[in-house]
N, C-alpha and C positions, 0 to 999 in steps of 0.2 A: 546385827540382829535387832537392835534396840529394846524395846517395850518387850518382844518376845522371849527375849533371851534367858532369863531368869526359868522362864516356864520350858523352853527347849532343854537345858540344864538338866530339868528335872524329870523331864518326858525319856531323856535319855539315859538316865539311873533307871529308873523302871523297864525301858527298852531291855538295856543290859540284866538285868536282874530277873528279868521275868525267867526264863527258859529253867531257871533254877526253879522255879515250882516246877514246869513239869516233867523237870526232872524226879521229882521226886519231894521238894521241899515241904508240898503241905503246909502253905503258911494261908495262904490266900481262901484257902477251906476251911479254916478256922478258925472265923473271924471274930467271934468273942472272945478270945485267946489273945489275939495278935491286937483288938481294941485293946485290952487290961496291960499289953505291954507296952504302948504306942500315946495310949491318950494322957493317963496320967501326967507324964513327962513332958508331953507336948503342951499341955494347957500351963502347968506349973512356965516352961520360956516364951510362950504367948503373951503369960501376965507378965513375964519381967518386961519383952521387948514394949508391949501396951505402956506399962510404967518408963521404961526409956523414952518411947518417942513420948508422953504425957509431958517427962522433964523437958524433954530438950536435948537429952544424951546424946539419941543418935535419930537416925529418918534413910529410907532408901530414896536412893538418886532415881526422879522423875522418868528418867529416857534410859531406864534397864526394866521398869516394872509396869503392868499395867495401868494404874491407877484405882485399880478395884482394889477398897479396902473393907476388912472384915471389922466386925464394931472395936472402940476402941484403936483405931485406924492402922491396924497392922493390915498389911498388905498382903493380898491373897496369896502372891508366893511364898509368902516366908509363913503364913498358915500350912499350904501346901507343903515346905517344907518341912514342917516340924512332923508330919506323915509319913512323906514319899520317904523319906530319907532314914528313918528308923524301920520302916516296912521292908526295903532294899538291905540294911544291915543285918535285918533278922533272918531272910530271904539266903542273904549272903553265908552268917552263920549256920542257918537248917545246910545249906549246900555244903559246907565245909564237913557238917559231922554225917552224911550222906557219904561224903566219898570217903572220911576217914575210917566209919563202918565198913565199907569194902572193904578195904585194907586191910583192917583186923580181922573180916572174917576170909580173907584170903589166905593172912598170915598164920592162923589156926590151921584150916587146912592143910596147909604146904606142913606145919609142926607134925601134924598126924600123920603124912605120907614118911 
């Protein structure tokens, strides 16, 4: 895959995950919401990784990433990343208490009968 790989990775977390909105998630409708829970956290390992590669710490390998880097030279996937990938878990979560409400209110039911 080379250069696209990173970004395939992540096209395909979102592939996966989408149907859970409409299913019913409600994440993606509510985008100041799922900002306040997404950005804070992603900017706070933006600046570590910026400060990692600034040291020396660490850098991604040339021939998995595009070469498009966001300021402070983090690279657009692992920007990408710090998004898709908390947006997918929340997506993941809303889906989980989605069907676990079934459940309960199934379980109710069947109590009453």
């Amino acid at each position: 895959m080379g250069q696209a790989e990173y970004l395939v990775v992540l096209a395909a977390c979102v592939l996966v995950t989408l149907p859970l909105e409409f299913a019913g998630a409600r994440v993606y409708r509510q985008p100041r919401r799922l900002a306040r829970a997404v950005l804070p956290v992603a900017l706070v390992f933006l600046g570590w990784d910026a400060l990692a590669i600034a040291d020396g710490v660490w850098d991604y390998a040339p021939g998995h990433v595009t070469g498009i880097r966001a300021p402070f030279a983090v690279p657009l996937e692992e920007v990408l990343f710090f998004v898709v990938i908390p947006i997918c878990g929340v997506l993941t979560f809303e889906g989980v208490e989605l069907t676990l409400a079934v459940f309960r209110r199934r379980a109710r039911q069947e109590a009453r009968r």
